[in-house]
N, C-alpha and C positions, 0 to 999 in steps of 0.2 A: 569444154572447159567449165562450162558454170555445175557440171554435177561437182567438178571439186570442193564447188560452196556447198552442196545440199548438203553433205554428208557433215552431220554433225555428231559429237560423241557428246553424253549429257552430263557426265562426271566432269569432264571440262568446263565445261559450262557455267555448273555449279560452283566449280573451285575454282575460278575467275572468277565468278561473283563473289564471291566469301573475300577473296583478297583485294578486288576493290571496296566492299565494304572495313576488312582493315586500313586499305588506306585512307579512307577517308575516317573513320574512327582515330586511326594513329594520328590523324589531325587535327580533328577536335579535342584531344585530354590535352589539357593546357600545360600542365604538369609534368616536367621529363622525369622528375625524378622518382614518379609514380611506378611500382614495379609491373601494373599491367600495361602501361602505355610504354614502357621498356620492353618490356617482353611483343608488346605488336612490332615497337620500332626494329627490333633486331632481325626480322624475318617478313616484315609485311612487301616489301617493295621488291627484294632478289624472288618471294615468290609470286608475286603477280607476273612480273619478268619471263621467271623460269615458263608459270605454265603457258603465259601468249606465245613461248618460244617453240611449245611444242607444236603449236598449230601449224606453225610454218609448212611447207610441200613445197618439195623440190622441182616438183611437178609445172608448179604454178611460175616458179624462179629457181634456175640452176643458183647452185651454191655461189661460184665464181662471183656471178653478176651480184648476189645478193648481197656480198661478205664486201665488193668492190662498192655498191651501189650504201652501205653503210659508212663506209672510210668516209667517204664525200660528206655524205650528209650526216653524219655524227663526228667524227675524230676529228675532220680538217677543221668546220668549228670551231670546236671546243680547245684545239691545237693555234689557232690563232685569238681565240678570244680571251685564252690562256698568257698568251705572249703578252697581250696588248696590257692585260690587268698585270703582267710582270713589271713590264716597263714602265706604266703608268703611276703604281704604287713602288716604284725604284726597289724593285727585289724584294719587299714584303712589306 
């Protein structure tokens, strides 16, 4: 199992780096209304996303478990912490 860690691709790498570098750049420019901290915000965080998403190996974690093991620990969250700030702030 651990050769599935050796094996690294380096354009990966790179373009992981480059998109955590925008995000932390898209949060330093103080200014939204600046057209280059617009242009980071528009695309900085779906691709940092996208490329950790292709690291994934099914190998490591069947899909099932992966996609169930996220419900849990993202949606059910955000689906009750969701509700609570509903109720809380009486529907908006």
């Amino acid at each position: 199992m651990e050769e599935i860690y050796k094996k690294r691709i380096l354009w990966i790498d790179v373009a992981r780096g480059i998109a955590i570098l925008l995000v932390v750049l898209g949060h330093c420019i103080g200014d939204l209304n600046d057209p280059g901290n617009r242009f980071i915000l528009a695309f900085h965080m779906p691709l940092f996303f996208f490329i950790s998403g292709m690291c994934i190996s099914e190998k490591v974690i069947p899909l099932k478990e992966y996609l169930m093991k996220k419900i849990r620990t993202l949606l059910m969250p955000q689906f009750v912490l969701g509700t609570m700030n509903f109720i809380l702030n009486r529907g908006g």
